[in-house]
PyMOL Python script that loads the backbone (N, CA, C, O; Angstrom):
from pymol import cmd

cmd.read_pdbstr("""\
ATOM      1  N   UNK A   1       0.839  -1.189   0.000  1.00  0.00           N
ATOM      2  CA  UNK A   1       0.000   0.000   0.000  1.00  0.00           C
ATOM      3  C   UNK A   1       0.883   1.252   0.000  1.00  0.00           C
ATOM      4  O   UNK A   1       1.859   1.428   0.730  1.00  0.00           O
ATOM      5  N   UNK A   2       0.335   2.221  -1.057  1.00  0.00           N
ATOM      6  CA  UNK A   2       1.264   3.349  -0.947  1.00  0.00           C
ATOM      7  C   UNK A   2       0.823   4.478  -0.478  1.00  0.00           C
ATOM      8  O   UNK A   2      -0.167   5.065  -0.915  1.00  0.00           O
ATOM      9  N   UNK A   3       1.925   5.062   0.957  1.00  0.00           N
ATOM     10  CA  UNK A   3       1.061   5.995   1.482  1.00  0.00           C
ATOM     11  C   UNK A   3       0.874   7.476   0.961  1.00  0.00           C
ATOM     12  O   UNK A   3       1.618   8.181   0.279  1.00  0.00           O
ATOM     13  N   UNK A   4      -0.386   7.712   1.519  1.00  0.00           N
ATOM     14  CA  UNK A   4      -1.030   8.853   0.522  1.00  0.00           C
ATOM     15  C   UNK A   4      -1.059  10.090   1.638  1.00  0.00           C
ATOM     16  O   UNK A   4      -1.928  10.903   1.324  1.00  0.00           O
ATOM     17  N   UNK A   5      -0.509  10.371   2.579  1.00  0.00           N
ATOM     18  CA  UNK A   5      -0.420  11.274   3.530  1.00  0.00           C
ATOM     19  C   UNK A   5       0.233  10.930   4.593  1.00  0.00           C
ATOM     20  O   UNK A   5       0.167   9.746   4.924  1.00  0.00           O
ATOM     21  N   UNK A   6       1.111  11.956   5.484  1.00  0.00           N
ATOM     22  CA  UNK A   6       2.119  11.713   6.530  1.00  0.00           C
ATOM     23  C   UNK A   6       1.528  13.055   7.073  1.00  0.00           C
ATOM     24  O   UNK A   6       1.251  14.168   6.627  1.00  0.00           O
ATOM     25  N   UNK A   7       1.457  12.111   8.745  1.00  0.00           N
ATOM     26  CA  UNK A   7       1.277  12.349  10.418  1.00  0.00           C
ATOM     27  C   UNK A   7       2.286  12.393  10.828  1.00  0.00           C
ATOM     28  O   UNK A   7       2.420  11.169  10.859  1.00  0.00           O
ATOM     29  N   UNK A   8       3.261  12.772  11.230  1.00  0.00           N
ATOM     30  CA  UNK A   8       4.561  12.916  11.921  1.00  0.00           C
ATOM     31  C   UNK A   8       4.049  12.505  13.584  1.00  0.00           C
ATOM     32  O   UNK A   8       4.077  11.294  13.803  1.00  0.00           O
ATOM     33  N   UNK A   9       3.696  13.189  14.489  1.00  0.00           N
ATOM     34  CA  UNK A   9       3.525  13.260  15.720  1.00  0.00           C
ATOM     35  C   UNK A   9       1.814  12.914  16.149  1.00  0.00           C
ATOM     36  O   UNK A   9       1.029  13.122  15.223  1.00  0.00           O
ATOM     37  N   UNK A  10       1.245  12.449  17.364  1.00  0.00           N
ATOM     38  CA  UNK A  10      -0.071  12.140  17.794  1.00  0.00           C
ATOM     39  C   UNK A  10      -0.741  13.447  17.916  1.00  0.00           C
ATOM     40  O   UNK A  10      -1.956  13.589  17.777  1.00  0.00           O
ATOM     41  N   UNK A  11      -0.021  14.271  18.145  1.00  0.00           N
ATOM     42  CA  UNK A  11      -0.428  15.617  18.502  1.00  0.00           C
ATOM     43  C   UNK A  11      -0.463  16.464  17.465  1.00  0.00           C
ATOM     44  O   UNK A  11      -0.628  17.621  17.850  1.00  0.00           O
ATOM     45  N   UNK A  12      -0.362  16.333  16.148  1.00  0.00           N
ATOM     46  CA  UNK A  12      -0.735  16.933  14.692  1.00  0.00           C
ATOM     47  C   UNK A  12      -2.019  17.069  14.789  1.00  0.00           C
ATOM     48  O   UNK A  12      -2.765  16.130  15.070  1.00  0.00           O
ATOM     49  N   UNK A  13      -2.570  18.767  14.469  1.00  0.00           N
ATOM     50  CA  UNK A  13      -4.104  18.698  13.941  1.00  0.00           C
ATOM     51  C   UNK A  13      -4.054  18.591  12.178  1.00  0.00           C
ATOM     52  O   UNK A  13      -5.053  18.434  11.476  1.00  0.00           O
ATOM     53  N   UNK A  14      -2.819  18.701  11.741  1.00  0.00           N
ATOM     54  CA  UNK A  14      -2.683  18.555  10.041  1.00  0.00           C
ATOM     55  C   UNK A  14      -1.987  17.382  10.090  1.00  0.00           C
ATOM     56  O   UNK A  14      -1.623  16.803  11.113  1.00  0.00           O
ATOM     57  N   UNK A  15      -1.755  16.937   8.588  1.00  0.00           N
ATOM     58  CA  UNK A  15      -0.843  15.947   7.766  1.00  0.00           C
ATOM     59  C   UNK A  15      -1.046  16.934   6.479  1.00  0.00           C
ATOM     60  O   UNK A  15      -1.806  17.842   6.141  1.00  0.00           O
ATOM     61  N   UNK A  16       0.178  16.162   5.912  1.00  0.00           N
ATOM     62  CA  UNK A  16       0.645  16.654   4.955  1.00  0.00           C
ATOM     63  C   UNK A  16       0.262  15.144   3.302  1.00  0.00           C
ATOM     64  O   UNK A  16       0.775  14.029   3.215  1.00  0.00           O
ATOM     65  N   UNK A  17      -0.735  15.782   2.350  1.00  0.00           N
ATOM     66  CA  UNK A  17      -0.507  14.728   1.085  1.00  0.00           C
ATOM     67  C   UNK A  17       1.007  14.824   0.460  1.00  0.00           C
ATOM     68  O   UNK A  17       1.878  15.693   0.420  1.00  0.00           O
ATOM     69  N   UNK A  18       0.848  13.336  -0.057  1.00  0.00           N
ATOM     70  CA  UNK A  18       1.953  13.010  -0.687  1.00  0.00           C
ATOM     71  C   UNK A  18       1.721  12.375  -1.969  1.00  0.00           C
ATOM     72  O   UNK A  18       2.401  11.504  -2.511  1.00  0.00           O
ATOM     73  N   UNK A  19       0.487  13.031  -2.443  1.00  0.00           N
ATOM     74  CA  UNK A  19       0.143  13.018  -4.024  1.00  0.00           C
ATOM     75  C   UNK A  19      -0.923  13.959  -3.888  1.00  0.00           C
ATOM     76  O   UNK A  19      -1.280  14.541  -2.864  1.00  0.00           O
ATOM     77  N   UNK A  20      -1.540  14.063  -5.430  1.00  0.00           N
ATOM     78  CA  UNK A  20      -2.328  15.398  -5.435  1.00  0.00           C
ATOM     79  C   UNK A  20      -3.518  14.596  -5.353  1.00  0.00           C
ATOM     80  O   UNK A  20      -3.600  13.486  -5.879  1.00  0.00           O
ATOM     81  N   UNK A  21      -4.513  15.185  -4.648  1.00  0.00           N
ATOM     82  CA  UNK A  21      -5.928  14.500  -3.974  1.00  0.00           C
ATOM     83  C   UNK A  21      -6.876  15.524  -4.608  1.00  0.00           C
ATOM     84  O   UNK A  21      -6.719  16.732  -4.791  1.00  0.00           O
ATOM     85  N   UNK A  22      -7.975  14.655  -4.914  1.00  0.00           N
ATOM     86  CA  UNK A  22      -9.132  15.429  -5.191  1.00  0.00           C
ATOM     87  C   UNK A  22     -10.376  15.784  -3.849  1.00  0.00           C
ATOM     88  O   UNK A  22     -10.397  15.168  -2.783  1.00  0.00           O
ATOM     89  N   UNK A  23     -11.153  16.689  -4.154  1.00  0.00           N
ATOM     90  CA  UNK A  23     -12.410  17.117  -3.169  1.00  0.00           C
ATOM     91  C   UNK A  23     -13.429  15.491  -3.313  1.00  0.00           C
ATOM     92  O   UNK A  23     -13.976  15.042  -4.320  1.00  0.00           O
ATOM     93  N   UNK A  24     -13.384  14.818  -1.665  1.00  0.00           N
ATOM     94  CA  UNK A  24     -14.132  14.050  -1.701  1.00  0.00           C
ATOM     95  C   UNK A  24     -13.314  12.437  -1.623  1.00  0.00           C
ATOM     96  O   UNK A  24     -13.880  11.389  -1.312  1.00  0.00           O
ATOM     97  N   UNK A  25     -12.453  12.527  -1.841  1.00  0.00           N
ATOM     98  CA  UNK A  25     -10.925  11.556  -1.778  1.00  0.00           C
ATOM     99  C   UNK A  25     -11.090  11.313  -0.169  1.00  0.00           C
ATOM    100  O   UNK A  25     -11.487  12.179   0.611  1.00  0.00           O
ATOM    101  N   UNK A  26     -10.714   9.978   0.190  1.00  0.00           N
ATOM    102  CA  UNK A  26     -10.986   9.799   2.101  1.00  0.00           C
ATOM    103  C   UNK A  26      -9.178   9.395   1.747  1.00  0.00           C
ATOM    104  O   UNK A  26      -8.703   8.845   0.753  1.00  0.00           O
ATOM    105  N   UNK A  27      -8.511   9.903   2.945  1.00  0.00           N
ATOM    106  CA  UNK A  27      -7.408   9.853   3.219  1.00  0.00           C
ATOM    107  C   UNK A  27      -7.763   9.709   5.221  1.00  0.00           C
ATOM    108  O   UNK A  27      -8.236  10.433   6.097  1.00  0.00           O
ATOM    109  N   UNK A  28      -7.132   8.204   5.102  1.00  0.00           N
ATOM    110  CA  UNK A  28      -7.145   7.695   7.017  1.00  0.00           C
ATOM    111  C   UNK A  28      -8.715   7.994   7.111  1.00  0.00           C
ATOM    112  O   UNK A  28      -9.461   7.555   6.236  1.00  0.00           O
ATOM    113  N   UNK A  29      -9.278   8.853   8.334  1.00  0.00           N
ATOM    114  CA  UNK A  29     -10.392   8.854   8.424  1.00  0.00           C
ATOM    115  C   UNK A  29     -11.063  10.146   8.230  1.00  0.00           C
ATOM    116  O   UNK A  29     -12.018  10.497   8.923  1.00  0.00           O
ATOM    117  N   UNK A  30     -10.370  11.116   6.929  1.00  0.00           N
ATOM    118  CA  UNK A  30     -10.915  12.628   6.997  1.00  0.00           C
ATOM    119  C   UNK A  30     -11.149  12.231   5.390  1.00  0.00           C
ATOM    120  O   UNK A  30     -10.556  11.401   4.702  1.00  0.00           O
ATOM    121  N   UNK A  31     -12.340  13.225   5.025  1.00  0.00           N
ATOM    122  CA  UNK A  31     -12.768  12.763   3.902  1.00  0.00           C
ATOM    123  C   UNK A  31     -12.631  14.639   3.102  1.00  0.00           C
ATOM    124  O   UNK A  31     -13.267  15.554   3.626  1.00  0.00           O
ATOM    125  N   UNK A  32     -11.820  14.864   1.973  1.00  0.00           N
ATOM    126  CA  UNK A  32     -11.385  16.080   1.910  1.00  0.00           C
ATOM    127  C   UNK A  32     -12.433  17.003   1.803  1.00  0.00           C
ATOM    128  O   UNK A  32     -13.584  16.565   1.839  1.00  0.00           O
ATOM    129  N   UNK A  33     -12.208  18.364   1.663  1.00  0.00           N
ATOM    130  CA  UNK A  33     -13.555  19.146   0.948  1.00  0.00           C
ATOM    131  C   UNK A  33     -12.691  19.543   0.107  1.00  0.00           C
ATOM    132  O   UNK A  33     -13.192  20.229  -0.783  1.00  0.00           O
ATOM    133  N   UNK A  34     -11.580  19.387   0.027  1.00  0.00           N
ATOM    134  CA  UNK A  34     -11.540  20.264  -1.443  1.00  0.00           C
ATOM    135  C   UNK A  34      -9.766  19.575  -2.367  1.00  0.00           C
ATOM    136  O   UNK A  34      -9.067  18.735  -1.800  1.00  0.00           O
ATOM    137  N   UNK A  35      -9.540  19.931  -3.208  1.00  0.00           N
ATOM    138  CA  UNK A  35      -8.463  19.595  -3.590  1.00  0.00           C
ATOM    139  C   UNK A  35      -7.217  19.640  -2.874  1.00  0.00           C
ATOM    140  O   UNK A  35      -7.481  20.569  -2.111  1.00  0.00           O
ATOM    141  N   UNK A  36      -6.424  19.405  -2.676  1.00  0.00           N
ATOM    142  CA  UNK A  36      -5.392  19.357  -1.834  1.00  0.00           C
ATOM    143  C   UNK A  36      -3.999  18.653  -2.679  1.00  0.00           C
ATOM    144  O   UNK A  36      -3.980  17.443  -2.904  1.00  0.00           O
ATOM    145  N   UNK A  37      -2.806  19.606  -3.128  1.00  0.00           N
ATOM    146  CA  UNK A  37      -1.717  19.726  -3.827  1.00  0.00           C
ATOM    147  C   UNK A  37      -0.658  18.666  -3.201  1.00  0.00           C
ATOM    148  O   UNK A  37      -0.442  18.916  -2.015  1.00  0.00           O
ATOM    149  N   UNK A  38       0.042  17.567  -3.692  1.00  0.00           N
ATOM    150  CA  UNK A  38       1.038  16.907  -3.261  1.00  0.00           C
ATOM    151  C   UNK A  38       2.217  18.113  -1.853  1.00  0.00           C
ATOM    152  O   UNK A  38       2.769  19.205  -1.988  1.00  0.00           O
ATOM    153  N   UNK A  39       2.150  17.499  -1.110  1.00  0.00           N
ATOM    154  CA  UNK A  39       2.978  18.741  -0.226  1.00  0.00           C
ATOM    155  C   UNK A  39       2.206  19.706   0.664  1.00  0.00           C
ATOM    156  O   UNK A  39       2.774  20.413   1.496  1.00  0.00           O
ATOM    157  N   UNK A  40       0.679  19.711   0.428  1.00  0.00           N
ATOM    158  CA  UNK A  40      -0.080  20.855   0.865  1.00  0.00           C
ATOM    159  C   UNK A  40      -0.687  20.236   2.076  1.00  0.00           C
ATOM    160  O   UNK A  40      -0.895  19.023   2.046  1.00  0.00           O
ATOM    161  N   UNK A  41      -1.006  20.943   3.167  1.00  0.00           N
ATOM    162  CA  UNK A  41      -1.126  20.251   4.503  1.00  0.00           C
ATOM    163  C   UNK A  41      -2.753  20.352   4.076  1.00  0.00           C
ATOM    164  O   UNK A  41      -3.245  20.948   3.118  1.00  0.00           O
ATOM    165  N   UNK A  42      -3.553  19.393   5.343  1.00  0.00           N
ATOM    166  CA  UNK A  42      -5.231  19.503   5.304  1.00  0.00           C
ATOM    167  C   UNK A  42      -5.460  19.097   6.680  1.00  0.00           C
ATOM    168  O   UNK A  42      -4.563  18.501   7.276  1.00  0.00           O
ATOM    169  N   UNK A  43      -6.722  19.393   7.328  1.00  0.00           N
ATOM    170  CA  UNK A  43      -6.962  19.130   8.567  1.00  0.00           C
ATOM    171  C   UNK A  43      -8.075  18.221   8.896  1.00  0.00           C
ATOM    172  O   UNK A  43      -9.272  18.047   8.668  1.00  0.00           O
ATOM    173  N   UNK A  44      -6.560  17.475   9.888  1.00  0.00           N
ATOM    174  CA  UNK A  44      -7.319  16.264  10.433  1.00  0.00           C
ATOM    175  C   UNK A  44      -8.323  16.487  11.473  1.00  0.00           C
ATOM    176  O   UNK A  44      -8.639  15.477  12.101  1.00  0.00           O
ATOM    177  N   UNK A  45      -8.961  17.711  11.834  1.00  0.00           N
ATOM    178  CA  UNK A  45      -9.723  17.511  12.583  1.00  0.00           C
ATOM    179  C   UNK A  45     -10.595  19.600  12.347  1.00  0.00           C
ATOM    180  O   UNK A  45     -10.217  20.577  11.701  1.00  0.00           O
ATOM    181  N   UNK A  46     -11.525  19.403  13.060  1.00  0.00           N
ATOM    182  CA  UNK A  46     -11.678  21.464  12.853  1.00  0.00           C
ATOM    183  C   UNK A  46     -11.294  21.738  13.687  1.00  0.00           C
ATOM    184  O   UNK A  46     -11.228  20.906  14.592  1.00  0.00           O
ATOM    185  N   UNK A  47     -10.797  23.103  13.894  1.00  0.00           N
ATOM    186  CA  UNK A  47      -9.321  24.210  14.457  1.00  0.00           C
ATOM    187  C   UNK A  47     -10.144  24.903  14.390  1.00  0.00           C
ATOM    188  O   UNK A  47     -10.685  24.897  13.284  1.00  0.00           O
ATOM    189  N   UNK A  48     -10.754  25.900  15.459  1.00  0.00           N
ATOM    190  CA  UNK A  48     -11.311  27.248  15.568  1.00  0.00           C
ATOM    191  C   UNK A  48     -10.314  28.285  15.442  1.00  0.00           C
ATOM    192  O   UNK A  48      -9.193  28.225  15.946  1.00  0.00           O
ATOM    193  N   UNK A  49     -10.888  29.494  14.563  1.00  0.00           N
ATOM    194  CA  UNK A  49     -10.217  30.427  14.350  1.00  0.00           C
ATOM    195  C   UNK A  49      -9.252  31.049  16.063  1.00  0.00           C
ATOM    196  O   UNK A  49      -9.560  31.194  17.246  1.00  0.00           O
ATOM    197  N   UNK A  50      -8.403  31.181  15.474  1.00  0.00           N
ATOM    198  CA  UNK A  50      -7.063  31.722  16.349  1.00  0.00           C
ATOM    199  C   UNK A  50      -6.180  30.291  17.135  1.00  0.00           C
ATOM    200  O   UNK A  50      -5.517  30.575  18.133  1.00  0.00           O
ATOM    201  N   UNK A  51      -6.192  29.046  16.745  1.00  0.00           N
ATOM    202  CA  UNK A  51      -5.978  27.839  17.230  1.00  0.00           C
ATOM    203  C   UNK A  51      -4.650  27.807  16.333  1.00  0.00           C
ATOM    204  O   UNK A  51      -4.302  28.212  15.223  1.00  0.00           O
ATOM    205  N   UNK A  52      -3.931  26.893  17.745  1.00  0.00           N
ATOM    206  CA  UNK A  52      -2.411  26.921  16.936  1.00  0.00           C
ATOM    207  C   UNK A  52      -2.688  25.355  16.284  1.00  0.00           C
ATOM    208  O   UNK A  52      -3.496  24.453  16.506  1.00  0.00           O
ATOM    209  N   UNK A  53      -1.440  25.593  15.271  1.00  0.00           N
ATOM    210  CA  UNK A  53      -1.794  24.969  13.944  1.00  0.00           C
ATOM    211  C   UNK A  53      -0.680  23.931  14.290  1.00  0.00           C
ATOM    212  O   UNK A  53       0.462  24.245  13.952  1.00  0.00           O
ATOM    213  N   UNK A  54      -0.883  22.616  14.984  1.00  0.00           N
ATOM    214  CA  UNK A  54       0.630  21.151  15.016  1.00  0.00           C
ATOM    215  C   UNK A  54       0.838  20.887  13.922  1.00  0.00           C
ATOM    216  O   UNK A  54      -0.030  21.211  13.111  1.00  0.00           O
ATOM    217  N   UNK A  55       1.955  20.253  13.473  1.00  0.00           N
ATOM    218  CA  UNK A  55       2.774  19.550  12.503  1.00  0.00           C
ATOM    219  C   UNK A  55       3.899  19.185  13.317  1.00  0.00           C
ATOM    220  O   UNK A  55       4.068  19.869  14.326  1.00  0.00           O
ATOM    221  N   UNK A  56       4.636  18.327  13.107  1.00  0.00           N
ATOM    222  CA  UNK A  56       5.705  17.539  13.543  1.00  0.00           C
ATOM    223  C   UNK A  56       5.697  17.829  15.408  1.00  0.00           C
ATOM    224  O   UNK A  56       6.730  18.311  15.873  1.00  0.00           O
ATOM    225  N   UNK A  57       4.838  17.602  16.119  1.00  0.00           N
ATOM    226  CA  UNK A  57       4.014  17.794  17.118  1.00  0.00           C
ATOM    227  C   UNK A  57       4.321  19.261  17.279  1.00  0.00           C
ATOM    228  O   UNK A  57       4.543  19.193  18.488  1.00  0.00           O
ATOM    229  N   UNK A  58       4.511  20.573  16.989  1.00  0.00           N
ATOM    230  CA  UNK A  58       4.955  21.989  17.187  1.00  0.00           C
ATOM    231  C   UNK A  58       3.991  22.665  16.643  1.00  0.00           C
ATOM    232  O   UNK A  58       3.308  22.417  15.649  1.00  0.00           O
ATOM    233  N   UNK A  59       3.986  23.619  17.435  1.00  0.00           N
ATOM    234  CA  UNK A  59       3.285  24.688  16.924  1.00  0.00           C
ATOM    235  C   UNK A  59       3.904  25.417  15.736  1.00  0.00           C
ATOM    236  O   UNK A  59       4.921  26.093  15.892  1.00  0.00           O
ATOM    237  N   UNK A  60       3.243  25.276  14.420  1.00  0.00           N
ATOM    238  CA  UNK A  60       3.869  26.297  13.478  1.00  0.00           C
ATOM    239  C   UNK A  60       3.345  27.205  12.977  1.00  0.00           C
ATOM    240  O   UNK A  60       3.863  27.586  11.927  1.00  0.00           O
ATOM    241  N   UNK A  61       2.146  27.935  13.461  1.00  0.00           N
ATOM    242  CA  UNK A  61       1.496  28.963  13.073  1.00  0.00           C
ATOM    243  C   UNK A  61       0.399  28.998  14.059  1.00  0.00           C
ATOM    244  O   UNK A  61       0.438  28.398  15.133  1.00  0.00           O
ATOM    245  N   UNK A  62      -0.944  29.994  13.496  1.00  0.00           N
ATOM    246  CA  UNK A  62      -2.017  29.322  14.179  1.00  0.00           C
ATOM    247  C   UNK A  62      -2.866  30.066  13.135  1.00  0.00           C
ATOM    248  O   UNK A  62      -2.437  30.826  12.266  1.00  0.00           O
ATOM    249  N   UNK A  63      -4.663  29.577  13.460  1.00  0.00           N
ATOM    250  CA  UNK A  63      -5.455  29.243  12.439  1.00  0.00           C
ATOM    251  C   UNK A  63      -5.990  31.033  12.079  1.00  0.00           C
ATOM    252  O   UNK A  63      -6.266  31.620  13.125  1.00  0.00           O
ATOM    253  N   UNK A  64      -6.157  31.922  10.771  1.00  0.00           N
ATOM    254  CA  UNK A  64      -6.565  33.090  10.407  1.00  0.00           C
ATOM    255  C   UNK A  64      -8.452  32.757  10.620  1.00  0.00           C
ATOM    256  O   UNK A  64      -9.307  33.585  10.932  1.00  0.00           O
ATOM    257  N   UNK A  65      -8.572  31.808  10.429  1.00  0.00           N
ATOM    258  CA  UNK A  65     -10.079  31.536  10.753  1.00  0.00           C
ATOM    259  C   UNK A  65     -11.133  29.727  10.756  1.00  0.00           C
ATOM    260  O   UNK A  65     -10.677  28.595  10.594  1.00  0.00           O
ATOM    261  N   UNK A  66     -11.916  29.963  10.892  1.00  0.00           N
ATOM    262  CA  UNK A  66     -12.489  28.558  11.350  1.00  0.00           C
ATOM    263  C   UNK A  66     -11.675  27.358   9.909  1.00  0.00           C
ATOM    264  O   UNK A  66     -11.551  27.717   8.738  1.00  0.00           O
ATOM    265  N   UNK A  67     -11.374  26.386  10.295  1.00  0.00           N
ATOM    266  CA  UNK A  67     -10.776  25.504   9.305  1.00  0.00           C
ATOM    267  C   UNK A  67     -11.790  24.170   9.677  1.00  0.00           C
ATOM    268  O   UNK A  67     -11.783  23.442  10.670  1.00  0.00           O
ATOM    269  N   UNK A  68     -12.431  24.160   8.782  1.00  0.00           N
ATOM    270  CA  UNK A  68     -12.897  22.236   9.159  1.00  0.00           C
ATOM    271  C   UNK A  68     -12.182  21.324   8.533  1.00  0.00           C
ATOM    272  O   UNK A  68     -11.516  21.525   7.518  1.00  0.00           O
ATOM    273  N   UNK A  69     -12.336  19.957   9.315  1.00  0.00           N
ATOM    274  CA  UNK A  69     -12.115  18.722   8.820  1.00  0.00           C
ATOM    275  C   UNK A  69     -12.033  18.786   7.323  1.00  0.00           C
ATOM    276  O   UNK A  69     -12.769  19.395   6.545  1.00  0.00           O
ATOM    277  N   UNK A  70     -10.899  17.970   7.059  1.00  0.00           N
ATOM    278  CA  UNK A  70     -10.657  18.089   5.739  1.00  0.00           C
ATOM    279  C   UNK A  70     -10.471  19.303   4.864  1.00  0.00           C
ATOM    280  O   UNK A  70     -10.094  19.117   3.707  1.00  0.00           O
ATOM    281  N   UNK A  71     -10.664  20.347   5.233  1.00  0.00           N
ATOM    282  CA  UNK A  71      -9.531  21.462   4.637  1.00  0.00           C
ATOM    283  C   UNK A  71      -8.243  21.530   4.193  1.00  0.00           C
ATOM    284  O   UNK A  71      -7.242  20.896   4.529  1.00  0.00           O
ATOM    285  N   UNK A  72      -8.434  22.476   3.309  1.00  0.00           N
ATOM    286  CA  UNK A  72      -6.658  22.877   2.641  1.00  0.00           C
ATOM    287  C   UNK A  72      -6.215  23.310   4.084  1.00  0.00           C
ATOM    288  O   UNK A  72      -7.131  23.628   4.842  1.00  0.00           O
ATOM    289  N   UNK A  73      -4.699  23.373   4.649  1.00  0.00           N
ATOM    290  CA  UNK A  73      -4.302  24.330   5.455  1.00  0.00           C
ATOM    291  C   UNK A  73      -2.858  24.955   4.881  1.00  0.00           C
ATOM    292  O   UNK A  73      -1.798  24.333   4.831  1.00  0.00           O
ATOM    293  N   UNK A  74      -3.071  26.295   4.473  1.00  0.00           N
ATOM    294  CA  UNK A  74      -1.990  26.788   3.868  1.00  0.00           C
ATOM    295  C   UNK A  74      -2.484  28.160   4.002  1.00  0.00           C
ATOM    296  O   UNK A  74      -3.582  28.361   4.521  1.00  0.00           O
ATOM    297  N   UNK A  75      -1.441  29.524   3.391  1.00  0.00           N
ATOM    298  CA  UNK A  75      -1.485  30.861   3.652  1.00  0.00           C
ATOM    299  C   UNK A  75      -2.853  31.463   3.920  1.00  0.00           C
ATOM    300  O   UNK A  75      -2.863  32.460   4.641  1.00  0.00           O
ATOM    301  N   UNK A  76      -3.827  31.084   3.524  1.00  0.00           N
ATOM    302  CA  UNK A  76      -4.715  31.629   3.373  1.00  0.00           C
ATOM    303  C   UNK A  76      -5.650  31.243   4.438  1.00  0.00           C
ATOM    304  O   UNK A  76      -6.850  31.465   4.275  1.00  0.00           O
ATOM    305  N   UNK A  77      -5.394  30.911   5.076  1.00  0.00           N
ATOM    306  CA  UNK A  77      -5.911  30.348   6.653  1.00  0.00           C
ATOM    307  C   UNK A  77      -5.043  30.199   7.674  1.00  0.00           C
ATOM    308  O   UNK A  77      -5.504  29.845   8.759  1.00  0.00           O
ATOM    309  N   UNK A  78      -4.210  30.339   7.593  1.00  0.00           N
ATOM    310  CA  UNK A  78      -3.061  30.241   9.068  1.00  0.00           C
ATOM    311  C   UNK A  78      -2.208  31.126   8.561  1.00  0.00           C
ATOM    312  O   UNK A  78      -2.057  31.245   7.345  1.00  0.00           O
ATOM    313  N   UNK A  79      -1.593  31.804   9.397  1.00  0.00           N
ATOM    314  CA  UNK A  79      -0.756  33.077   9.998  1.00  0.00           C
ATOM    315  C   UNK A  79       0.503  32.654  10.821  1.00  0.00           C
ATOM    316  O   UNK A  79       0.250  32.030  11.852  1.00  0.00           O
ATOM    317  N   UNK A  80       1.633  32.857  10.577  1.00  0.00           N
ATOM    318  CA  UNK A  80       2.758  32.122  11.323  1.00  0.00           C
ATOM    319  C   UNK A  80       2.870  33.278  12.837  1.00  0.00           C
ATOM    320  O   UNK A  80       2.429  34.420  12.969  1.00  0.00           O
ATOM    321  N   UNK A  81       3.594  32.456  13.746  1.00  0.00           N
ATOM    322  CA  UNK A  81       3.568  32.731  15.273  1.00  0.00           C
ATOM    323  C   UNK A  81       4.779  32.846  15.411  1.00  0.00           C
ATOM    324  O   UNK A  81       5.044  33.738  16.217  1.00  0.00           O
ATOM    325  N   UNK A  82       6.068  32.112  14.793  1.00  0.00           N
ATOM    326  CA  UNK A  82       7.646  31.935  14.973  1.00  0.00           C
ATOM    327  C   UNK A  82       8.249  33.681  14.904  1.00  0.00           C
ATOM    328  O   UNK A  82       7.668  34.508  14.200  1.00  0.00           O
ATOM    329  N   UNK A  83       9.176  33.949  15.539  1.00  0.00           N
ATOM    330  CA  UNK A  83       9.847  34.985  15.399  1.00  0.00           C
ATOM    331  C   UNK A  83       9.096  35.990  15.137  1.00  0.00           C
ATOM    332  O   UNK A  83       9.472  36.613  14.144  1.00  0.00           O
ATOM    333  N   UNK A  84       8.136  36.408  15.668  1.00  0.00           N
ATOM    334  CA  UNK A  84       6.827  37.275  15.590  1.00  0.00           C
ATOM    335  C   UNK A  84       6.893  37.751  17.265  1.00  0.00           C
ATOM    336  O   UNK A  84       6.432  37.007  18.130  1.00  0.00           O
ATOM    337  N   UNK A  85       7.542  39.120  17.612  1.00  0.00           N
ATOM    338  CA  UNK A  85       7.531  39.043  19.137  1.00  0.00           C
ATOM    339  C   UNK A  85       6.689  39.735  19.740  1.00  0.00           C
ATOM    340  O   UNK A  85       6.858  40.297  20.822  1.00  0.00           O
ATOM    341  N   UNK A  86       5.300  39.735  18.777  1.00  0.00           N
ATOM    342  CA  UNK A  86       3.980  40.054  19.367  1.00  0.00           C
ATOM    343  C   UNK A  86       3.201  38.713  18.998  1.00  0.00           C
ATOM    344  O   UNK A  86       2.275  39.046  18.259  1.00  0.00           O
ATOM    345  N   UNK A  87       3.193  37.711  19.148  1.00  0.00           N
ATOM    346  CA  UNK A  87       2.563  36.627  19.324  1.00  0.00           C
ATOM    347  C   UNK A  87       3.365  35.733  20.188  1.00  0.00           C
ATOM    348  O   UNK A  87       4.550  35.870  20.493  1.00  0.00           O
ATOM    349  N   UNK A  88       2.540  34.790  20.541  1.00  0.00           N
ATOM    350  CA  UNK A  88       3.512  33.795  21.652  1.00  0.00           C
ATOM    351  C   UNK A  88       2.578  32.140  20.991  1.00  0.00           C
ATOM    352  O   UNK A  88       1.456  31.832  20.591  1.00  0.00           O
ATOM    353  N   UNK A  89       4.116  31.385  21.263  1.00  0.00           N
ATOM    354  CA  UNK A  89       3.899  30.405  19.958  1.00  0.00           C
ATOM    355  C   UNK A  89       2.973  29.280  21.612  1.00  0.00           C
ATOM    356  O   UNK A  89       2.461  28.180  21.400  1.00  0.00           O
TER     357      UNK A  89
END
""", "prot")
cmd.dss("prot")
cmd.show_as("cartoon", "prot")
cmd.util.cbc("prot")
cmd.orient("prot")
């Protein structure tokens, strides 16, 4: 079986595809809403707006607004927190 998305840590609310997926494609147990680009993260679960955003169990941003299940997660919804010394990661 060839895998079609990577979880790094238990504590990830994203994974990342590792081919290009269509809207409606079930990857593990999230079923997408929308297209999602080889490399492009999506969410494994919904993140209320201002929620920090896991990957490799860390905080690497947090959410610009409500994200559901199976969402794209990329610029246009999350806002980075790193080296920003008016946010706290």
């Amino acid at each position: 079986m060839v895998m079609q998305f990577i979880k790094v840590n238990e504590k990830d609310n994203v994974a990342t595809a590792l081919k290009n997926c269509q809207a409606g494609e079930v990857l593990g147990d999230v079923v997408l809403l929308e297209a999602i680009d080889n490399g492009h993260k999506f969410a494994l679960q919904d993140i209320p707006n201002g929620a920090p955003i896991i990957k490799y169990g860390e905080v690497i941003g947090k959410s610009s607004s409500i994200i559901k299940k199976g969402s794209h997660v990329h610029i246009h919804n999350i806002e980075g927190v790193r080296g920003r010394g008016d946010q706290q990661c």
